[in-house]
N, C-alpha and C positions, 0 to 999 in steps of 0.2 A: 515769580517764576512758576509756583505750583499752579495757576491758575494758567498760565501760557500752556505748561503741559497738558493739564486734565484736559482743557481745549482743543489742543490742536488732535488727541488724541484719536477724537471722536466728531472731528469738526465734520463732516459728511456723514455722521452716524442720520440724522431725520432729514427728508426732504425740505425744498423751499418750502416756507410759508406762505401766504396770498400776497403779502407784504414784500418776501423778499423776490416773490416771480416780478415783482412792478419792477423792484430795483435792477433787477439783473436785466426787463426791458428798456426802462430806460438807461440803463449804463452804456446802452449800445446805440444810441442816437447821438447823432450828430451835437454839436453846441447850440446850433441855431431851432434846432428840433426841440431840445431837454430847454430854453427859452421859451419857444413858445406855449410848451403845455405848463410852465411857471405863471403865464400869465391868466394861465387859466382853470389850474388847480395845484398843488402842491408845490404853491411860491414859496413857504417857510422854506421847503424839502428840497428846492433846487440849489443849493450850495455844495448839500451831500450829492445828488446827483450830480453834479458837474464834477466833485474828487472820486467818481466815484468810475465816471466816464474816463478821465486820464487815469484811472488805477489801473481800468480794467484794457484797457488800450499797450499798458505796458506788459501787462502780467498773464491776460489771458480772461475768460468769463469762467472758470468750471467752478464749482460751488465751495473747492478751499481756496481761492483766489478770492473770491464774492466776500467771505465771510473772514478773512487775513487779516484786512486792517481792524475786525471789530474787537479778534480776540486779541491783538496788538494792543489798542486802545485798553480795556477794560483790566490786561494781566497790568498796565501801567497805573493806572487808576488803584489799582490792590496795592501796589508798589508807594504811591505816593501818598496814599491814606499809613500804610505804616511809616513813610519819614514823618507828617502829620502830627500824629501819635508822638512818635521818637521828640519831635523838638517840644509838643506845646503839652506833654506829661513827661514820659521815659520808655528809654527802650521798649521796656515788655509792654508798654501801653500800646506803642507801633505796633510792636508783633503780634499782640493780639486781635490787634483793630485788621490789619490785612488778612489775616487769617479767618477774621468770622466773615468779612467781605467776599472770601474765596466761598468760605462754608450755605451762604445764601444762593438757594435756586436758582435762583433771576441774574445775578452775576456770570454762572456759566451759561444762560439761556438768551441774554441777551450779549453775550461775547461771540457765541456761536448764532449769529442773526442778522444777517447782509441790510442792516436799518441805522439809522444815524444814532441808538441810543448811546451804546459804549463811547462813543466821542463825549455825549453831553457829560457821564458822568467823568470820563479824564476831565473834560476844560473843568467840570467844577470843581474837582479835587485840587488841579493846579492854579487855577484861581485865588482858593484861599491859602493854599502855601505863599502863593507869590504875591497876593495880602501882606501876609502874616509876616514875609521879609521885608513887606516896604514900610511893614509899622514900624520893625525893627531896626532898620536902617534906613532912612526913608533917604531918597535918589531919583532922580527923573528918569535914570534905567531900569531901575525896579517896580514905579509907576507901568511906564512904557509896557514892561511885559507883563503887569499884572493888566493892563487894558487889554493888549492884544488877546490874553489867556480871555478874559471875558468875551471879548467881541467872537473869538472861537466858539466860546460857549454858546452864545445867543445865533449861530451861525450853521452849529450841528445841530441845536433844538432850541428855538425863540421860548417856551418855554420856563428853560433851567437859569434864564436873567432873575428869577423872580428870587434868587441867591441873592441877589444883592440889597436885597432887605437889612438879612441876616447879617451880610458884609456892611452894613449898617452900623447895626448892634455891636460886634466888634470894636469899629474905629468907636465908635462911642468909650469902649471900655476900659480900651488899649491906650488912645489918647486922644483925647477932642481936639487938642490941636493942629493934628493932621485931618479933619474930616472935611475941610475948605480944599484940600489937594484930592481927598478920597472922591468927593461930590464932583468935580470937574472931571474926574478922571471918568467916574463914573454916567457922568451927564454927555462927553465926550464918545463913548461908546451906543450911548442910547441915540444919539442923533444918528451916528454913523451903521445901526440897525432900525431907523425909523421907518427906511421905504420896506424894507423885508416885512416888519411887521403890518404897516396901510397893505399891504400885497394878500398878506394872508388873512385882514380883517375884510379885505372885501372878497377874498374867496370861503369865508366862513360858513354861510347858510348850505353851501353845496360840498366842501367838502368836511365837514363834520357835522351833517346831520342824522348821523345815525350813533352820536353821542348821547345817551338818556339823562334828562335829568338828575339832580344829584340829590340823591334820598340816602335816608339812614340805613337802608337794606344795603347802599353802594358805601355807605362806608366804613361799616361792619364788613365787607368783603374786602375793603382794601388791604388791608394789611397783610394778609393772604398772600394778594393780587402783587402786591409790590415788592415783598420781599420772595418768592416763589415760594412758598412752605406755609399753610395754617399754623401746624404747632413752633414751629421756628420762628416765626413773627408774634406767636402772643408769648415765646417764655423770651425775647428781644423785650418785648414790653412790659411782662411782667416784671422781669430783670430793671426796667428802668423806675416805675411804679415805686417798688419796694424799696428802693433806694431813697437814706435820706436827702435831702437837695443841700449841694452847697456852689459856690456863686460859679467856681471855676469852671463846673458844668454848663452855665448859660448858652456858651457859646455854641456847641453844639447841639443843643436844643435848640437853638435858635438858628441854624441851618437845617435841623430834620422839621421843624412848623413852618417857615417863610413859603417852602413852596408849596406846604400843602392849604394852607389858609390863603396866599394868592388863588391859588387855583380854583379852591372852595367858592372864594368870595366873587372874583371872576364867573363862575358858573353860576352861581345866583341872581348875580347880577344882571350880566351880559346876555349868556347865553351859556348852553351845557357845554363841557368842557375838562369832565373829572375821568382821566383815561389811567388806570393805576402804571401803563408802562411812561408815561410824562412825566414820575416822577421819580424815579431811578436817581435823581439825582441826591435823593434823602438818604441810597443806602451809605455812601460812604461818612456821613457823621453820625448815622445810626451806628455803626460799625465802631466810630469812634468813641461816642460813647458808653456804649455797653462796655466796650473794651477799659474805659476808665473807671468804670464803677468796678468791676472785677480786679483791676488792680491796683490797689488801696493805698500806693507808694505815694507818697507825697509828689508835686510836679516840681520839676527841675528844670528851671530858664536854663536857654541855650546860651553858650559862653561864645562870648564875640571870637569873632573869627581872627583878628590878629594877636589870639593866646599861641605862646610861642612855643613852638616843642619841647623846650627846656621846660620851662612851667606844668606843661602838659606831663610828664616825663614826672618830673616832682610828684605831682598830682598822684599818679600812678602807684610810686617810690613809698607814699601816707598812706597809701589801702591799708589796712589789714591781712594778712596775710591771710592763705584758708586753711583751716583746721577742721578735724573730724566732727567736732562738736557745732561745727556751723552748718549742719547738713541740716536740720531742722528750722533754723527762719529761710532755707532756700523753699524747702519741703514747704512753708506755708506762705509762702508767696508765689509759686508755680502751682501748689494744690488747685486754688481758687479758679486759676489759668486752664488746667488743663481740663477739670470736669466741666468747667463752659464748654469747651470748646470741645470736648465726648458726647455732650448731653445734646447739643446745637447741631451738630454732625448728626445723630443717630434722628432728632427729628427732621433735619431735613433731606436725611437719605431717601427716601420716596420720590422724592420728587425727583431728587438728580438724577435715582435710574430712569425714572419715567420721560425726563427731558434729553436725554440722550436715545430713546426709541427711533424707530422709525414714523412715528406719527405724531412727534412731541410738536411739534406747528398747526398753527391755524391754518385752514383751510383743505382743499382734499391733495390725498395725496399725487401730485403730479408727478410725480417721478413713475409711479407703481402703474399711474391712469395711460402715461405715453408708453410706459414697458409691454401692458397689455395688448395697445392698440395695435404696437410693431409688431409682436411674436405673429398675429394674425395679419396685418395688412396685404394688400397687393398693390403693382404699381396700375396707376388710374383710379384707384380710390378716391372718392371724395370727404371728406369734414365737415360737418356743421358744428356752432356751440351755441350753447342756451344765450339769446336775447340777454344784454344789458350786466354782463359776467365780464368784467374787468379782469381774471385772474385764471380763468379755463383758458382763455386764447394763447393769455402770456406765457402760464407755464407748460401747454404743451410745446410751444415754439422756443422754449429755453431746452428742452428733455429730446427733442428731437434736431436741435439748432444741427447744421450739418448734412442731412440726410436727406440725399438730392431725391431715395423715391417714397419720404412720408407720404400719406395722403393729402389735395389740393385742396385748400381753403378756399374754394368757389367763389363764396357768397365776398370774400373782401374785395368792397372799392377802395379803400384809403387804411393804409395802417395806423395806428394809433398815435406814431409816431410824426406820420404825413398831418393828422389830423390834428396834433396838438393836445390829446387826449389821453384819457387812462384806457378808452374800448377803443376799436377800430370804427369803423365808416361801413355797413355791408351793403351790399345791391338787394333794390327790395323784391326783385322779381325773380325767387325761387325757381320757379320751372323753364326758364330761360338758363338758367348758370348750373342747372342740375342737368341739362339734355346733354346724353350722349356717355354719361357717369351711370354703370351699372350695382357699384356698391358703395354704400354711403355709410361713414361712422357720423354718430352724433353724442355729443357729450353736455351733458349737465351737471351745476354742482348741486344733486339730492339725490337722495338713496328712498327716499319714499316710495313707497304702492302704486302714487299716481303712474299714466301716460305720462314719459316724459315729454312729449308734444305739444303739452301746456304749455312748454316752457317757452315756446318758439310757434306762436298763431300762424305765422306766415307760409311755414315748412309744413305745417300740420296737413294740409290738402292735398299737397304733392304729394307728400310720402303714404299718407294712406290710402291714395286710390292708385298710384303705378309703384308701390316699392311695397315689398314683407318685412315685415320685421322679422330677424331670425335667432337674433342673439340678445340678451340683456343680460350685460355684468356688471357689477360692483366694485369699485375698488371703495377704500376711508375717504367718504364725502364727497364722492361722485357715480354717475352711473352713467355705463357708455352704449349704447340702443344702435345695433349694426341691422342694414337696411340691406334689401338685393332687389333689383327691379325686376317685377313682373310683366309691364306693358310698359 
């Protein structure tokens, strides 16, 4: 619940990202459209485009619509790491583990973030609950939903399967005997995400080749990178460091390594691959266990479900009564609790203000770049965008969607939508699609010195022998270069 609010609070505080301008264009294409650019770049991504297309069909496009189901997703995820907690330590172990979950950067960053992560980290969370029940009472209905839960996961990010490693390790620990029912159920899934993944290994060279190698420089930055906070992420690790090891820990170490040594080993291997938001799905047993180290209570199995309220009642009837003098073993078992969770707060307060800004996303800001262009435009203006900019076109045509007298995007033959792509289609003949357009905006994403003319060979003749340039502004990571024709 505290992560639903802090979210919703601010959910439109920073414009889209590059990322979420793609989402919010593709959400608005047809089935047969958000299809065909599957087959030809973001095959993993079309599941989420497709819920993402019937979300935005019932609900509406504007950017707390867009980004509703992420913070849904990620305040549940916080929710189901403390039941988690609650059954496979105690209460306070839940409560704490949701709460450092809330307390990390990247939780309220990618909750407020119209992209498929917040789902990957709910499936993984409900995943190993719904594990963790079928070890417990094993059932072909508890199987069933802990496949589904997985097939979810591998569905919002191919990815976060790499859990099931780790969900490995577990049935190993829990009981061998079920790992003949774990592995089919397991194997059952993987068939049934076979073709997604062939899809996306053969759109690999084109659409993540601007992944770098995985060096030690990148992975000295990850921990940073994953949890949103430097100092938050190494006193998490220090916190876990310092601690002596004892076995009942395993398990969630061996949820926060499976997918980062998949992915390692993957990128070495394969090809690069090491992106610190693919692995979001470490924070929730990161969470879990810092949270168990801090609370040094012994773990308490969960008692079967057909304890009868009489019993339960009884149970209760044995406490100890509370007395003045017991205010000290509460005092040192909430102590340990709450300066974690002061100290973890105050480190990663920086960031949270800073990711709540208006420029906490990657790429320039589109909201501030189309507000500029409106206050000035006239109707008969023209548009260009810089050559081979996947996210200039989309986010002006999301910040202006509506507005029957934006200026004309001349140069588009085919939308990007028609084309099956992330850019559009433009006409290559400039001075044919500009005649008769006396003022022309053009927008690039760079703030540099150069001519932004560079950016775009084709335009660069026209406009500099029959148009002036007469305005250059700025907005955060882009620059808009308005023309008025001379001859």
């Amino acid at each position: 619940m505290l992560l639903l609010v802090t979210a919703l609070i601010s959910i439109t505080g920073p414009g889209f990202s590059w990322d979420e301008v793609a989402t919010a264009d593709i959400a608005r294409r047809t089935p047969a459209e958000i299809w065909a650019l599957m087959r030809h770049v973001d095959g993993v991504l079309g599941p989420y485009y497709l819920l993402m297309h019937v979300w935005t069909g019932l609900a509406g496009t504007s950017e707390a619509v867009l980004r509703l189901p992420q913070v849904i997703a990620m305040a549940l995820a916080a929710g189901l790491t403390g039941e988690l907690g609650r059954r496979l330590f105690t209460p306070l172990t839940g409560l704490t583990a949701g709460l450092l979950l809330v307390i990390m950067p990247n939780s309220y960053r990618y909750a407020a973030e119209a992209r498929p992560y917040a789902f990957s980290v709910l499936f993984s969370v409900l995943s190993l609950l719904l594990l963790h029940l079928a070890l417990r009472r094993p059932a072909r209905r508890r199987w069933t939903g802990y496949a589904v839960s997985v097939l979810c996961l591998g569905l919002s990010h191919i990815v976060g399967v790499s859990v099931l490693a780790a969900h490995a390790v577990i049935v190993l620990r829990r009981d061998r005997r079920l790992l003949r029912a774990w592995a089919v159920t397991a194997a059952v899934v993987l068939v049934l995400l076979a073709p997604l993944v062939l899809l996306g290994a053969d759109q690999q060279s084109g659409q993540v080749a601007w992944i770098k190698p995985l060096s030690t420089a990148t992975l000295r930055r990850s921990p940073a990178e994953i949890v949103g906070s430097a100092a938050a992420a190494w006193l998490l690790i220090g916190l876990v460091l310092a601690f002596t090891w004892r076995s009942r820990f395993i398990e969630p170490v061996a949820l926060c390594a499976a997918p980062m040594v998949a992915l390692a080993a993957y990128s070495l291997v394969v090809g690069p691959l090491w992106v610190p938001r693919y692995l979001l799905v470490v924070l929730p047993p990161l969470a879990l266990l810092a949270a168990a180290i801090v609370c040094t209570s012994r773990p308490s199995p969960d008692r079967p479900d057909h304890v009868s309220a009489n019993t339960r009642a009884t149970e209760r009837s044995r406490l100890p009564r509370w007395r003045p003098g017991r205010i000290r073993p509460r005092v040192r078992t909430w102590l340990p609790v709450a300066v974690t969770l002061a100290v973890l707060f105050a480190a990663a307060w920086p960031e949270h203000r800073q990711q709540r800004g208006d420029l906490a996303k990657n790429g320039a800001d589109y909201r501030a770049l189309t507000r500029m262009i409106a206050a000035h435009d006239r109707p008969g203006d023209a548009i260009l965008y810089q050559d081979n900019n996947r996210a200039l076109r989309a986010g002006v045509d999301y910040y202006y969607l509506g507005d029957p007298a934006r200026p004309a995007d001349v140069l588009l033959a085919r939308t990007a939508g028609q084309a099956g792509r992330l850019t559009a289609v433009e006409h290559t003949d400039v001075a044919t699609h500009l005649r008769g357009f006396t003022r022309v905006w053009f927008v690039v994403a760079s703030t540099g010195p150069e001519d932004p003319l560079i950016h775009k060979p084709r335009a660069a003749p026209v406009l500099r022998t029959h148009f002036r340039r007469e305005t250059l502004l700025t907005v955060h990571g882009a620059t808009i270069a308005f023309y008025r024709r001379v001859r």
